[in-house]
ZAKOL-194703 format. One record per residue (C-alpha): residue number from 0; residue in three letters; x, y, z. Coordinates in steps of 0.2 Angstrom, whole numbers, plus 5000, padded with zeros to 4 digits. Example, Ala and Ser with C-alpha at 12.3 -4.5 7.8 and 13.67 -1.06 7.14 Angstrom:
pt nr=0; rest=ala; c1=5062; c2=4978; c3=5039
pt nr=1; rest=ser; c1=5068; c2=4995; c3=5036
END
This chain:
pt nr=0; rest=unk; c1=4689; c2=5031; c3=5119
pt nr=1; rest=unk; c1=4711; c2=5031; c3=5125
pt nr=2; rest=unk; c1=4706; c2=5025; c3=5140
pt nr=3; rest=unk; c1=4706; c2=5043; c3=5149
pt nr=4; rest=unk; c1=4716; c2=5055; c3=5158
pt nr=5; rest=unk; c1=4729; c2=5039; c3=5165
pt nr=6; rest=unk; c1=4733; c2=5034; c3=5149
pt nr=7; rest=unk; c1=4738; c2=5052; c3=5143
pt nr=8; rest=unk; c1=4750; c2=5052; c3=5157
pt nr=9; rest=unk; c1=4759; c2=5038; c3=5152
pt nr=10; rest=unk; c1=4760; c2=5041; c3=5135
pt nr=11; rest=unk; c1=4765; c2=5059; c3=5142
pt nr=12; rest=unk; c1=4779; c2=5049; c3=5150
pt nr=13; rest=unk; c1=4784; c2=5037; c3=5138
pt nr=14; rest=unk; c1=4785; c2=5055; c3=5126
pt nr=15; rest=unk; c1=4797; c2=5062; c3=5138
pt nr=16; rest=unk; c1=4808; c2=5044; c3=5141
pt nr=17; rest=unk; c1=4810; c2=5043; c3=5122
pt nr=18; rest=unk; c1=4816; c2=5062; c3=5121
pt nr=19; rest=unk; c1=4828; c2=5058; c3=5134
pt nr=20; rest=unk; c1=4835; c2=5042; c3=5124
pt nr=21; rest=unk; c1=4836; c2=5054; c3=5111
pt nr=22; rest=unk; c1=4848; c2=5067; c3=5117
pt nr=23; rest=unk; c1=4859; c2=5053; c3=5125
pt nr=24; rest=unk; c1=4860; c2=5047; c3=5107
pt nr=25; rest=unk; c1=4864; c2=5062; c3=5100
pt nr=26; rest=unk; c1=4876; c2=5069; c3=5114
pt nr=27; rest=unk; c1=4883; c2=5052; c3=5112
pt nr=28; rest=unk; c1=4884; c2=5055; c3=5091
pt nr=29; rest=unk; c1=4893; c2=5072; c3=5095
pt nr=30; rest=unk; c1=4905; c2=5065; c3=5106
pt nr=31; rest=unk; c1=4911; c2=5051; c3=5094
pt nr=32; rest=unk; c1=4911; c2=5063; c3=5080
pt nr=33; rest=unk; c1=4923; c2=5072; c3=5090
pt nr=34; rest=unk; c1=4933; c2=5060; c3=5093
pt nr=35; rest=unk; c1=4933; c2=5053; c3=5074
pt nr=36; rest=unk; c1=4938; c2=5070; c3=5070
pt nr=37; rest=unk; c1=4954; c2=5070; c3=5082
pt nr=38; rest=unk; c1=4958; c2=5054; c3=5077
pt nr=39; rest=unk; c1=4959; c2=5060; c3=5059
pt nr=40; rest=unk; c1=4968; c2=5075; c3=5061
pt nr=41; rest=unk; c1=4982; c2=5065; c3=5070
pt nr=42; rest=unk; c1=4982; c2=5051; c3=5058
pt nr=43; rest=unk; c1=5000; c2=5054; c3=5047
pt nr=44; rest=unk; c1=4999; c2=5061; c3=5030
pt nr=45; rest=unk; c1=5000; c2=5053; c3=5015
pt nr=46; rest=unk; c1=5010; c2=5059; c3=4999
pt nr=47; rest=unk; c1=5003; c2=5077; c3=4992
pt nr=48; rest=unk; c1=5006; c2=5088; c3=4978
pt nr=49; rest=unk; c1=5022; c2=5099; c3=4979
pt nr=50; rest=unk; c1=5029; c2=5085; c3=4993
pt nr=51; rest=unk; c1=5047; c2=5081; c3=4990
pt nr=52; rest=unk; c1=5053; c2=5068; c3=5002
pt nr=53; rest=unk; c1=5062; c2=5050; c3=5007
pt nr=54; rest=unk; c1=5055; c2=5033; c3=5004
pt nr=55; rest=unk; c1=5060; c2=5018; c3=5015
pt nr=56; rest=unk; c1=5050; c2=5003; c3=5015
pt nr=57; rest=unk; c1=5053; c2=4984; c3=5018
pt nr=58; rest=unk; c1=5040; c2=4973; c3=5007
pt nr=59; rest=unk; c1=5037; c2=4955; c3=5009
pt nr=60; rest=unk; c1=5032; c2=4948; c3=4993
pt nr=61; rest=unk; c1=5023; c2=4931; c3=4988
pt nr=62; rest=unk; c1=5028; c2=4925; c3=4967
pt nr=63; rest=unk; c1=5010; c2=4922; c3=4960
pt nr=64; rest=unk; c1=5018; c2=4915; c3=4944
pt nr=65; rest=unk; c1=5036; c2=4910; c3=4936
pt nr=66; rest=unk; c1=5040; c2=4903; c3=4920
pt nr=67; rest=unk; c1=5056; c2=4898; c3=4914
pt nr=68; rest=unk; c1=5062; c2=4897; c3=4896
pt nr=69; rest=unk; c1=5079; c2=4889; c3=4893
pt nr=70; rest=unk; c1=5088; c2=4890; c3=4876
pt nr=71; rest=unk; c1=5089; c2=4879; c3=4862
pt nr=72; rest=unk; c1=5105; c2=4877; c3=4862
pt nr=73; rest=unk; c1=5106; c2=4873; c3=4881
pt nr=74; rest=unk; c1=5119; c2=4889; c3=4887
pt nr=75; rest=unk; c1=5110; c2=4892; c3=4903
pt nr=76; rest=unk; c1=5117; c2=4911; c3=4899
pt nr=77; rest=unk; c1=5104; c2=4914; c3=4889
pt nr=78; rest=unk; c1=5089; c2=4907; c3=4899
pt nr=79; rest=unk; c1=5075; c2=4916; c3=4902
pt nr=80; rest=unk; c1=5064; c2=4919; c3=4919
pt nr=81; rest=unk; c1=5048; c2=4928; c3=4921
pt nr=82; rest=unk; c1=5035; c2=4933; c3=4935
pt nr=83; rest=unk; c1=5024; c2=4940; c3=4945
pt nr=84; rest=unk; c1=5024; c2=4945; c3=4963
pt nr=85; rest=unk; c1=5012; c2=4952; c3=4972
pt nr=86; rest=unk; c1=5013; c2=4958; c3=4993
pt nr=87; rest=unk; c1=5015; c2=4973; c3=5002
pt nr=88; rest=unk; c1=5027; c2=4985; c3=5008
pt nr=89; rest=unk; c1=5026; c2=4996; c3=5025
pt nr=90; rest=unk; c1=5035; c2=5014; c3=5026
pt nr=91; rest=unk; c1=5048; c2=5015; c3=5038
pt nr=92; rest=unk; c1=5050; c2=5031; c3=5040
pt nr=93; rest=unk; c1=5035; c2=5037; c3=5046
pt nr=94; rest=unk; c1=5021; c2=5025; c3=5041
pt nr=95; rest=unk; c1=5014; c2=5039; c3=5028
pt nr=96; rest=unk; c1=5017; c2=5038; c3=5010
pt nr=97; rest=unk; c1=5013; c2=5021; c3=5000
pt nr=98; rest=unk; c1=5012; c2=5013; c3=5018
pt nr=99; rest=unk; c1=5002; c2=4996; c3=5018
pt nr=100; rest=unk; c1=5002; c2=5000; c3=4999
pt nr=101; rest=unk; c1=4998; c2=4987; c3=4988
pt nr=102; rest=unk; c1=5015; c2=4980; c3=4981
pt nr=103; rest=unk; c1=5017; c2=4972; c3=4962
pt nr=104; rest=unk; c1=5031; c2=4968; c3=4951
pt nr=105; rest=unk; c1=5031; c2=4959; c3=4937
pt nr=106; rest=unk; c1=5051; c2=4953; c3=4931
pt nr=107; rest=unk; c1=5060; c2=4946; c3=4918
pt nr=108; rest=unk; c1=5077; c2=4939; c3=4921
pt nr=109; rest=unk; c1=5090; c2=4931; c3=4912
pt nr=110; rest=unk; c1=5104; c2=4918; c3=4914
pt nr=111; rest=unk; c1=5118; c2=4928; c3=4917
pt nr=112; rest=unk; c1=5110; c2=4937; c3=4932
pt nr=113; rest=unk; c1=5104; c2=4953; c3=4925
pt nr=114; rest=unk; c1=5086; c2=4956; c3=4929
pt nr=115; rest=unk; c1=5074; c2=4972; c3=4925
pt nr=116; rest=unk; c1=5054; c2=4972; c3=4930
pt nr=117; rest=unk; c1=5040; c2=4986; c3=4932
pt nr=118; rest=unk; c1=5036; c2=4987; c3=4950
pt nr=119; rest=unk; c1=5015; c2=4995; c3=4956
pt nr=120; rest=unk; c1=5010; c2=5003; c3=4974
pt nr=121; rest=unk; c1=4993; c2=5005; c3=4975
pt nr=122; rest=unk; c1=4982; c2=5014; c3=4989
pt nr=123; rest=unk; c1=4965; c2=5021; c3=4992
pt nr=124; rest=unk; c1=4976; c2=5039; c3=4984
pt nr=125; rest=unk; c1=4982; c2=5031; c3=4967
pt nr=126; rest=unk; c1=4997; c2=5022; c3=4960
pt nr=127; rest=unk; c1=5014; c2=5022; c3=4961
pt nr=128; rest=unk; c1=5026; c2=5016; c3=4944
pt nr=129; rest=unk; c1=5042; c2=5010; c3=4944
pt nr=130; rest=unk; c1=5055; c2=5004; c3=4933
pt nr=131; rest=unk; c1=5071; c2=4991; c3=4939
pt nr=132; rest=unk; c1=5086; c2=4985; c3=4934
pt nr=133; rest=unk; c1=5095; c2=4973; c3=4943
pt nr=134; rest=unk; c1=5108; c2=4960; c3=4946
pt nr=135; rest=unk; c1=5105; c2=4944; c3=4956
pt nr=136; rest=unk; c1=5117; c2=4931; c3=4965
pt nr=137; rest=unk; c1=5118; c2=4912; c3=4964
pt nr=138; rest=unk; c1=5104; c2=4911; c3=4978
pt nr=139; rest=unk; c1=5091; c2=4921; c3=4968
pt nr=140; rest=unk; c1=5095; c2=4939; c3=4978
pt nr=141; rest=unk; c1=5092; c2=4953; c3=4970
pt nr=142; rest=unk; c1=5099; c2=4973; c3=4970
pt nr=143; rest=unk; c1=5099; c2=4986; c3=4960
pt nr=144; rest=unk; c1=5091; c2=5004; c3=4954
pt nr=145; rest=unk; c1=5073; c2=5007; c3=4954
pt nr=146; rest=unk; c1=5066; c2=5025; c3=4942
pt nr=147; rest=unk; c1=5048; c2=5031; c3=4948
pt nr=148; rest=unk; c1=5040; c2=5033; c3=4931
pt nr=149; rest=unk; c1=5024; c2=5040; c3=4936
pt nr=150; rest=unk; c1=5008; c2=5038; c3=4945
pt nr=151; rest=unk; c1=4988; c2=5043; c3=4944
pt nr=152; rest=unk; c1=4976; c2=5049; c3=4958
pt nr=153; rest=unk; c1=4985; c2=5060; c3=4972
pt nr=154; rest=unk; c1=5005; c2=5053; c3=4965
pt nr=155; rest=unk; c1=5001; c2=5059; c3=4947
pt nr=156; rest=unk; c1=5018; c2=5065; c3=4940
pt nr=157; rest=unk; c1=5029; c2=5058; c3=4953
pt nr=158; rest=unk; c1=5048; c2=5056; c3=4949
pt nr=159; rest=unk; c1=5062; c2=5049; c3=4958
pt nr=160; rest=unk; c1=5075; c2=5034; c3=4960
pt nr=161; rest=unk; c1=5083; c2=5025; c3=4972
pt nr=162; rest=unk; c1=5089; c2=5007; c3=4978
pt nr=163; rest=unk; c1=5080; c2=4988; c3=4979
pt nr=164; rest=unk; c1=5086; c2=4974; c3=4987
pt nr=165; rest=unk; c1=5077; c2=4959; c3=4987
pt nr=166; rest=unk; c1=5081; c2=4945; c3=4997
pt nr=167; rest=unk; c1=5074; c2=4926; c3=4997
pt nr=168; rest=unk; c1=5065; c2=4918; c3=5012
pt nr=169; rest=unk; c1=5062; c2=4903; c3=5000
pt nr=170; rest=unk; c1=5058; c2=4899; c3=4984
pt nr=171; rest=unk; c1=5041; c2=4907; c3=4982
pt nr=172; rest=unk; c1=5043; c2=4920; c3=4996
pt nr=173; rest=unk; c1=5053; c2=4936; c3=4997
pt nr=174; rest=unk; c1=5058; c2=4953; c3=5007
pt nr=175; rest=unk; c1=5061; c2=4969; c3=4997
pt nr=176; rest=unk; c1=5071; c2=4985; c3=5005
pt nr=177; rest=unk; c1=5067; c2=4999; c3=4994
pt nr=178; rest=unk; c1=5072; c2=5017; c3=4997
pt nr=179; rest=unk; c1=5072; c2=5033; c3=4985
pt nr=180; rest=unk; c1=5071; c2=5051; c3=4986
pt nr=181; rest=unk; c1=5055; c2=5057; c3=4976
pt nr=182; rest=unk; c1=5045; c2=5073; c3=4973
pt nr=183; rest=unk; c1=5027; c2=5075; c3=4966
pt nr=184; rest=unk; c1=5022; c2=5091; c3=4956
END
């Protein structure tokens, strides 16, 4: 009805063949796994709770959106700027905390120089808040304070503060050299 005794030794083959291919598969899944696995536990570290540490980071940043609203009275002291910027920042420290984050800010600025905005990291851990206060130059270059305010996921409850300086490339693009001291509970 099989075709006799012949074609139970090949299929008795082909049975063995396939079991081979399986344990070349499977040793071959162990090995990768292994190597996954040291791969991971090298990988740096990102922010954890009861860390205390120093953030330095250069950021490029692209402005999504800018509106200006001059005064009535045309004083261009009393002009207003708004925007958005959004980019990314890399640690320079040791590539762990926030780097490759995510980086948003949205500012306000005002004629005579002085500037304040909300600044965002976000990663695959949570988000980062900040709070700034700055003072730009005739060129549009920015320096001042930043105050971490907070955070969710793994940065919940950070604090800290430190320095920005931001710097334009041109009139829509821009690097940003932050560095603070921080501490998560």
């Amino acid at each position: 009805m099989f075709g006799g005794a012949d074609n139970l030794k090949e299929i008795e083959a082909e049975g063995k063949g396939v079991m081979k291919i399986e344990r070349m598969a499977y040793g071959v899944l162990v090995g990768v796994s292994g190597i996954l696995l040291a791969t991971w536990w090298a990988m740096p570290l990102d922010a954890a709770a009861g860390e205390r540490g120093k953030f330095k980071g250069k950021s490029m940043l692209y402005s999504t959106q800018y509106q200006e609203i001059k005064s009535p009275d045309g004083d261009a002291a009393k002009t207003v700027q708004i925007g958005e910027l959004d980019g990314i920042v890399f640690n320079e420290i040791d590539g762990g905390f926030l780097d490759k984050a995510r980086y948003q800010v949205v500012w306000k600025g005002y004629g005579n120089g002085s500037s304040d905005c909300q600044k965002i990291f976000t990663t695959e851990k949570g988000k980062v808040f900040g709070y700034c206060v700055g003072q730009s130059d005739d060129k549009g270059n920015d320096q001042g304070t930043i105050m971490l305010t907070g955070g969710t996921g793994a940065y919940q409850g950070i604090k800290g503060k430190g320095t920005f300086k931001l710097k334009m490339v041109s009139d829509r693009l821009m690097w940003d050299m932050i560095e603070w001291d921080y501490e998560i509970p």
